[in-house]
N, C-alpha and C positions, 0 to 999 in steps of 0.2 A: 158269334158274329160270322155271317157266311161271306167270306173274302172269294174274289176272282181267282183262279190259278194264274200264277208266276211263270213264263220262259224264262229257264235258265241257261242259256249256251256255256258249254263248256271246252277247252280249246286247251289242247296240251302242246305248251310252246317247246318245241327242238328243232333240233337240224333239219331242214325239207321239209317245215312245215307248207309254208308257201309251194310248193313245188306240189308238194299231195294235192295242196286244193287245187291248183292248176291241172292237175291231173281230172281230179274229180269233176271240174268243170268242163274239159274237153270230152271226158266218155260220158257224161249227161246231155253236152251239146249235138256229139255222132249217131246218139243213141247207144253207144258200145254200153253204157250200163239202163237198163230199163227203170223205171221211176213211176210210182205210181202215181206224184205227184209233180211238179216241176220245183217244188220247195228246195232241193238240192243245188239246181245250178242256179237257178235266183239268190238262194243263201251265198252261195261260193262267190259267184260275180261281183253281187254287194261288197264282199269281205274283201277281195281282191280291189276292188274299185277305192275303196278306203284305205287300204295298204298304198296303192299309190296315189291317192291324193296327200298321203301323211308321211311321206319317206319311208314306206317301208314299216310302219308304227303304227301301234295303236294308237287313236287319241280321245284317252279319255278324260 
């Protein structure tokens, strides 16, 4: 049977996580890091946008 490929994200929770992506988000937004796509600060924003809509949590 020929199935779809699956996205898997994968997301190592520790200390500054949040704080990485916030990073990540601002040097994608400045350009300070170069992108061949914009999938990065779309990804980050999204994930940051859900973090505070859920306190801080995932909600799955």
């Amino acid at each position: 049977m020929n199935r779809p490929p699956v996205v898997v994200h994968h997301f190592k929770w520790r200390t500054g996580v949040r704080e990485n992506v916030e990073q990540r988000a601002a040097h994608s937004a400045d350009g300070t890091w170069e992108a061949a796509s914009p999938a990065r600060l779309t990804k980050a924003r999204r994930f940051l946008g859900h973090l505070d809509q859920h306190g801080g949590r995932i909600n799955v």
